[in-house]
Z-matrix of the N, CA and C atoms (Angstrom, degrees):
N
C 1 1.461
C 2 1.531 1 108.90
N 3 1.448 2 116.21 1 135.25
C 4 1.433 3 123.70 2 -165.35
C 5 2.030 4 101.72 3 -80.78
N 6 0.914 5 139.04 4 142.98
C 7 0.922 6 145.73 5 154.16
C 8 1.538 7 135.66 6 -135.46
N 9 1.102 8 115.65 7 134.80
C 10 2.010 9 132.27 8 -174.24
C 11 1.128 10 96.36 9 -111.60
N 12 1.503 11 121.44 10 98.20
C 13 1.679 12 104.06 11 145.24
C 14 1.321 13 136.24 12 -97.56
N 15 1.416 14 145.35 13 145.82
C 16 1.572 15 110.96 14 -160.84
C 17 1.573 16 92.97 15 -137.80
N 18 1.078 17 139.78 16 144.67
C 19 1.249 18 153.48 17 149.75
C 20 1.739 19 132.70 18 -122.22
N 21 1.507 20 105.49 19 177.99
C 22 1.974 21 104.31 20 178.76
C 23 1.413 22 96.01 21 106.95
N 24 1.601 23 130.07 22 -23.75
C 25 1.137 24 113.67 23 175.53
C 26 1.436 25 138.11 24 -59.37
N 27 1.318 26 135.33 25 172.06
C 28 2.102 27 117.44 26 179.90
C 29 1.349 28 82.15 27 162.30
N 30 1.625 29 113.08 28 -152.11
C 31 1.583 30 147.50 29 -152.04
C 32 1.413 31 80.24 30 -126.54
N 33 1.465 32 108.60 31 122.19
C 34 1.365 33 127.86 32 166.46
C 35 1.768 34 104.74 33 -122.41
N 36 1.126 35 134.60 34 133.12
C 37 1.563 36 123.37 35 166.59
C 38 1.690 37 119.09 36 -74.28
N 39 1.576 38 125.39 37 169.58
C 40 1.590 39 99.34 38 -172.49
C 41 1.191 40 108.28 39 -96.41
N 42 1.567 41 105.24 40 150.08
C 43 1.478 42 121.50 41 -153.65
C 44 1.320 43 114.20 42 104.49
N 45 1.223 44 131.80 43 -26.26
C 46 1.667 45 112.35 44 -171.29
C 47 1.280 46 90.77 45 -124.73
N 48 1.596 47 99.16 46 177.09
C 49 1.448 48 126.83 47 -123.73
C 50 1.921 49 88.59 48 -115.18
N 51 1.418 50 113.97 49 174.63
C 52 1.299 51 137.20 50 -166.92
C 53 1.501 52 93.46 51 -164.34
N 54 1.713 53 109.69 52 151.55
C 55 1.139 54 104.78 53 162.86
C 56 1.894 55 101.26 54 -141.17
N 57 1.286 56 108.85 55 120.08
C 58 1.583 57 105.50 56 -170.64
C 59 1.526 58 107.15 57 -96.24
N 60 1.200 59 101.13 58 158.07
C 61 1.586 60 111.30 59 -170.34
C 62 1.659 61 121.90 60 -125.81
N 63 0.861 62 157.81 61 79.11
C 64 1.913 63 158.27 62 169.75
C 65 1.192 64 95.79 63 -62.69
N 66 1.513 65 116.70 64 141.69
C 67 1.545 66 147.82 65 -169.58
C 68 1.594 67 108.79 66 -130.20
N 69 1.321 68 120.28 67 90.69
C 70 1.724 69 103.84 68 -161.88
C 71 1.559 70 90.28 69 -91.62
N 72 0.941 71 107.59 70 173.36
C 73 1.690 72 138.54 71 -178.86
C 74 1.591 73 128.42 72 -168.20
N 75 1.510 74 110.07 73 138.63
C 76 1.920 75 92.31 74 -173.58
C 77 1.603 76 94.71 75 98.94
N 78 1.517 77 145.90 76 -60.36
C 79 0.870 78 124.22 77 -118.34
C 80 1.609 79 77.68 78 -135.68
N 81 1.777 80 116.86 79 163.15
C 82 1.621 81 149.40 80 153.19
C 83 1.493 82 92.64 81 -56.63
N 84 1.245 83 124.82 82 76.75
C 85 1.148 84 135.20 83 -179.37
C 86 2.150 85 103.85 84 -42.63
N 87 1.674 86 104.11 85 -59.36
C 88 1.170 87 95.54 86 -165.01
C 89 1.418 88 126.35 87 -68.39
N 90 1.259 89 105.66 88 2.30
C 91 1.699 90 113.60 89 -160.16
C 92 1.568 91 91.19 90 -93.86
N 93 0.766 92 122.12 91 -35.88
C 94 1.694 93 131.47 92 -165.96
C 95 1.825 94 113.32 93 -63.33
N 96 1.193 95 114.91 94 129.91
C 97 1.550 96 114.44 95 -172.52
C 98 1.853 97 83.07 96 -86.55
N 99 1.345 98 119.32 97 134.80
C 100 1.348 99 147.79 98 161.07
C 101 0.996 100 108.99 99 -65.08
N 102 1.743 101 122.02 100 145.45
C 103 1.464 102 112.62 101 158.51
C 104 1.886 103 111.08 102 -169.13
N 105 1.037 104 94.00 103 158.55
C 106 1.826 105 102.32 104 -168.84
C 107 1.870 106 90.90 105 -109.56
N 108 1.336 107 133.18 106 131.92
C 109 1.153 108 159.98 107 133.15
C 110 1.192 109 143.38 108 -56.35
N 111 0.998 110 167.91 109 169.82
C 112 1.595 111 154.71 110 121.34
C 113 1.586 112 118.01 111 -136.50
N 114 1.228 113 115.66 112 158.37
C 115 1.354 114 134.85 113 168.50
C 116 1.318 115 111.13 114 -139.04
N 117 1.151 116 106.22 115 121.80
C 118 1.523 117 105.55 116 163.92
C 119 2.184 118 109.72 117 -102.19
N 120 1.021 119 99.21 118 -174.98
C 121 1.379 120 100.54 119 -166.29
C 122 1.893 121 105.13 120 -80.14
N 123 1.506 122 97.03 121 120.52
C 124 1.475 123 115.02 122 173.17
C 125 1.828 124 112.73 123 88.12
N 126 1.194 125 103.70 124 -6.13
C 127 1.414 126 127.97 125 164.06
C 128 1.452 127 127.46 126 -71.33
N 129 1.500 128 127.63 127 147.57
C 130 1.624 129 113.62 128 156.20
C 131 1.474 130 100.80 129 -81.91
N 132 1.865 131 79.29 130 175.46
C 133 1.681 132 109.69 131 -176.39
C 134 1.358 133 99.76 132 -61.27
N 135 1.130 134 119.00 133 148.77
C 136 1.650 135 111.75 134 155.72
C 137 1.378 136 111.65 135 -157.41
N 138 1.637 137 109.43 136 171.95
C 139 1.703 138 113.90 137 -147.34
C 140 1.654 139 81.67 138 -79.94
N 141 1.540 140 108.27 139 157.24
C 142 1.458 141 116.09 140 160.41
C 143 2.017 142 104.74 141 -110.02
N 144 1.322 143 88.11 142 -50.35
C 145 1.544 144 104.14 143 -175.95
C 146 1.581 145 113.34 144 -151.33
N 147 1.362 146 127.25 145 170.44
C 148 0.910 147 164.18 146 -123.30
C 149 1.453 148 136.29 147 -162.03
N 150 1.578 149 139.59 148 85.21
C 151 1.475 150 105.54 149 166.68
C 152 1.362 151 102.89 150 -128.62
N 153 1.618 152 144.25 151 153.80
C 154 0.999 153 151.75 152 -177.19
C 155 1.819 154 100.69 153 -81.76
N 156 1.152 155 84.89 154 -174.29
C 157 1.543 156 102.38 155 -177.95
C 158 1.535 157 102.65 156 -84.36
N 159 1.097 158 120.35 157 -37.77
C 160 1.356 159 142.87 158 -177.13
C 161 1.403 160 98.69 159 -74.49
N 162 1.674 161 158.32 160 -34.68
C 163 1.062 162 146.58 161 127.30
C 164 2.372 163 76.47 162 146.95
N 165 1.363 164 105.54 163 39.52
C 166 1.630 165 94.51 164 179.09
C 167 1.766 166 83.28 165 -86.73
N 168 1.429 167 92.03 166 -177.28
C 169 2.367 168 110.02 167 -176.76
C 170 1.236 169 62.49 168 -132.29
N 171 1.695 170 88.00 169 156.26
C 172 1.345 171 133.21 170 120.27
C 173 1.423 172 123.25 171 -134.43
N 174 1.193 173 140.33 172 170.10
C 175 1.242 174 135.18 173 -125.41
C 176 1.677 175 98.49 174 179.99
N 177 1.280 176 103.99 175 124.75
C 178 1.729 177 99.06 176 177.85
C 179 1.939 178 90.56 177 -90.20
N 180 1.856 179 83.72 178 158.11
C 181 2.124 180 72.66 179 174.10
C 182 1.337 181 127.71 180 -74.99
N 183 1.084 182 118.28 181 -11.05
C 184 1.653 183 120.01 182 176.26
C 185 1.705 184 109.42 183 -59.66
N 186 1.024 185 105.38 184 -32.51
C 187 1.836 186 110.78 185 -178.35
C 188 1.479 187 115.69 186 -99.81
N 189 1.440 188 111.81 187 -2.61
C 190 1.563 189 116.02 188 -168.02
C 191 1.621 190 99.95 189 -54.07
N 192 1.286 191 121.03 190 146.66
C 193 1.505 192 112.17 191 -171.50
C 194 1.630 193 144.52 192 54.22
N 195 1.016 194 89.21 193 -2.02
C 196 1.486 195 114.73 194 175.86
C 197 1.876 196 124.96 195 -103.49
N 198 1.407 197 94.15 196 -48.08
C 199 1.484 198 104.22 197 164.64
C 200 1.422 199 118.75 198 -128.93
N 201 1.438 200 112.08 199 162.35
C 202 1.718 201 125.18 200 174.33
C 203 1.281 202 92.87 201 -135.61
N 204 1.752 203 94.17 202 142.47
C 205 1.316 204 128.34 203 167.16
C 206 1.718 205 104.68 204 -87.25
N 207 1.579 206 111.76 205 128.67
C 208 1.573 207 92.78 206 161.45
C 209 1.758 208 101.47 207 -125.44
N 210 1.376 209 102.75 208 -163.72
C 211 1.622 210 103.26 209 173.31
C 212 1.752 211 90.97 210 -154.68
N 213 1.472 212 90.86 211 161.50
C 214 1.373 213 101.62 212 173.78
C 215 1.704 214 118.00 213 -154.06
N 216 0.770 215 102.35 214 107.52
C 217 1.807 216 131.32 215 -146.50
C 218 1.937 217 77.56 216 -68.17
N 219 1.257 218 130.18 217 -75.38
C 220 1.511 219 140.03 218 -164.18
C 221 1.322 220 105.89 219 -34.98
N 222 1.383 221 120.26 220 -44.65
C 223 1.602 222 122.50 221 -146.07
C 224 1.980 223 97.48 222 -117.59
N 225 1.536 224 95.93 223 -24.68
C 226 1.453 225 100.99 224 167.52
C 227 1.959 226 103.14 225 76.10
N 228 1.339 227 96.65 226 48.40
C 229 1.524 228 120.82 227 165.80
C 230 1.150 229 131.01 228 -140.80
N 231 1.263 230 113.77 229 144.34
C 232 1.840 231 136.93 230 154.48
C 233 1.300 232 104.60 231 -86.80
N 234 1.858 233 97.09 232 139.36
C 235 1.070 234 104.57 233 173.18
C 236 1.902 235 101.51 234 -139.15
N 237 1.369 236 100.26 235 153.91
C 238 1.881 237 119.52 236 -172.93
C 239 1.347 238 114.46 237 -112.80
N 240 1.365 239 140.70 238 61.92
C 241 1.380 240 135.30 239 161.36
C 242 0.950 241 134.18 240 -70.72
N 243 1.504 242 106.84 241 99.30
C 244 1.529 243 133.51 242 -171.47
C 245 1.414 244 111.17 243 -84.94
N 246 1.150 245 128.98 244 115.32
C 247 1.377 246 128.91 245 -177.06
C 248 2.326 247 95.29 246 -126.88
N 249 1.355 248 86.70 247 148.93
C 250 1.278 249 116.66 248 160.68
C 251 1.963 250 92.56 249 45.30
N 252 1.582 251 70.16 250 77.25
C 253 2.302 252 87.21 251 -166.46
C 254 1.515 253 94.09 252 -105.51
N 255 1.649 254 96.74 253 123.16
C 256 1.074 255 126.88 254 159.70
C 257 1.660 256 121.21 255 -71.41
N 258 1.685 257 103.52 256 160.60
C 259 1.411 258 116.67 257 -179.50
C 260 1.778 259 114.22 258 -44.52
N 261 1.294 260 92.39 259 -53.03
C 262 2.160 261 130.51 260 -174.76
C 263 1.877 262 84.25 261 -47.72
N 264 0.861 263 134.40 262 -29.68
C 265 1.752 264 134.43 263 -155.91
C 266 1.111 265 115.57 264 -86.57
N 267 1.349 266 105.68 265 -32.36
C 268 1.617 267 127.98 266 159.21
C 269 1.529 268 119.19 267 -46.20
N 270 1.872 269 92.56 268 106.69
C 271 1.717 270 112.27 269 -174.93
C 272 1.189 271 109.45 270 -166.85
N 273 1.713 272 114.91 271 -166.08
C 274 1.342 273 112.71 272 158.97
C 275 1.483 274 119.83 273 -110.00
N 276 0.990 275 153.73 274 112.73
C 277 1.476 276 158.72 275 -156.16
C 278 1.068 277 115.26 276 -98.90
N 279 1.483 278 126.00 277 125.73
C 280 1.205 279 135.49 278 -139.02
C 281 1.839 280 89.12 279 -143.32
N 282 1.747 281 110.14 280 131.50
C 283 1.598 282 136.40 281 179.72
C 284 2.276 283 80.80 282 -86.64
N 285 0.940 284 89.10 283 141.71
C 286 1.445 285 117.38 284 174.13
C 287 1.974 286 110.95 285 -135.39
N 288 1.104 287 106.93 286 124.98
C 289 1.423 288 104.50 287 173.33
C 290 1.806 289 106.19 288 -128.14
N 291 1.257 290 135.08 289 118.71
C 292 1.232 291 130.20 290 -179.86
C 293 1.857 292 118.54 291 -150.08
N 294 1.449 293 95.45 292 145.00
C 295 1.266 294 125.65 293 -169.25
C 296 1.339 295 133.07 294 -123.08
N 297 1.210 296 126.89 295 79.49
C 298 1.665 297 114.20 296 -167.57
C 299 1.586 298 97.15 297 81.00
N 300 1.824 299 84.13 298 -142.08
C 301 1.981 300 76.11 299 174.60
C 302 1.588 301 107.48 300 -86.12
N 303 1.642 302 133.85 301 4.21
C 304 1.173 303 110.44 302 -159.66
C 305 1.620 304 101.42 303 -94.18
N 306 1.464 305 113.22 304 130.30
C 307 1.598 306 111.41 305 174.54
C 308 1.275 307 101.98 306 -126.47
N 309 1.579 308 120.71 307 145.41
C 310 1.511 309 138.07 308 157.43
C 311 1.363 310 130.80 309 -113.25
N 312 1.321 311 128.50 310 149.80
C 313 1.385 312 109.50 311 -148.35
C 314 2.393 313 83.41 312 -152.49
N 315 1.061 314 74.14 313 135.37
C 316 1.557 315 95.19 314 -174.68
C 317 1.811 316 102.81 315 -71.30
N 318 1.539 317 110.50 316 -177.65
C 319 1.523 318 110.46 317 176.34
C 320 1.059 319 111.51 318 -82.47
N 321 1.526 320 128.53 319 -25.33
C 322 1.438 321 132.45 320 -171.52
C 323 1.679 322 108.65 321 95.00
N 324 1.188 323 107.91 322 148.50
C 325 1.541 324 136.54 323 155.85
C 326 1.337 325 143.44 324 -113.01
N 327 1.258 326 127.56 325 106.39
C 328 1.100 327 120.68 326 -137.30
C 329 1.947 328 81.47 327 -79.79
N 330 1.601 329 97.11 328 178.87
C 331 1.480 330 119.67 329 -172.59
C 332 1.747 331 93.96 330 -147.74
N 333 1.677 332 114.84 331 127.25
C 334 1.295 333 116.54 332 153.09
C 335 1.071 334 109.52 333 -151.61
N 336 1.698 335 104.32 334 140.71
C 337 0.933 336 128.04 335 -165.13
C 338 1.565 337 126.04 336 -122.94
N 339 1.364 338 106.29 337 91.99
C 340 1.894 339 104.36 338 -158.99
C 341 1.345 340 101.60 339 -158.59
N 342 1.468 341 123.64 340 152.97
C 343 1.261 342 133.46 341 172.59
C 344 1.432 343 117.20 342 -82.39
């Protein structure tokens, strides 16, 4: 059975940092292109980040410089370090794992970001 778990999410104020975490299970962890998501409320999903199997980014531009995607093949995690988080960031963030056509998608963690 495939499993995403994701955590690190809460109330961050703007400017500081979060660091999110995906836990895969079920799956050839390294073969799988990684990926960070979001929704905020009444919105679609959309990409935040990206890493291949091959260790390439992608990066939507709202986060360019702001966050890194990492992976970690040993422990069989993604990780989301959000630094210097804006109001706009505020959602729920969703671990994505996909292959061909097969994709899996975690429960999500929410993210807020407000004084």
């Amino acid at each position: 059975q495939v499993q995403l778990v994701e955590s690190g999410g809460g109330l961050v104020q703007p400017g500081g940092s979060l660091r999110l975490s995906c836990v895969a299970s079920g799956i050839a962890f390294t073969v799988y292109k990684l990926s960070w998501y979001r929704q905020a409320p009444g919105k679609q999903r959309d990409l935040v980040a990206s890493i291949s199997d091959g260790g390439a980014t992608v990066y939507a531009d709202s986060v360019k410089g702001r966050f890194a995607i990492s992976r970690d093949a040993a422990n069989k995690r993604v990780y989301l370090q959000m630094n210097n988080l804006k109001p706009e960031d505020t959602a729920v963030y969703y671990c994505n794992a996909a292959i061909f056509i097969q994709t899996y998608w975690g429960q999500g963690t929410q993210v807020t970001v407000s004084s």
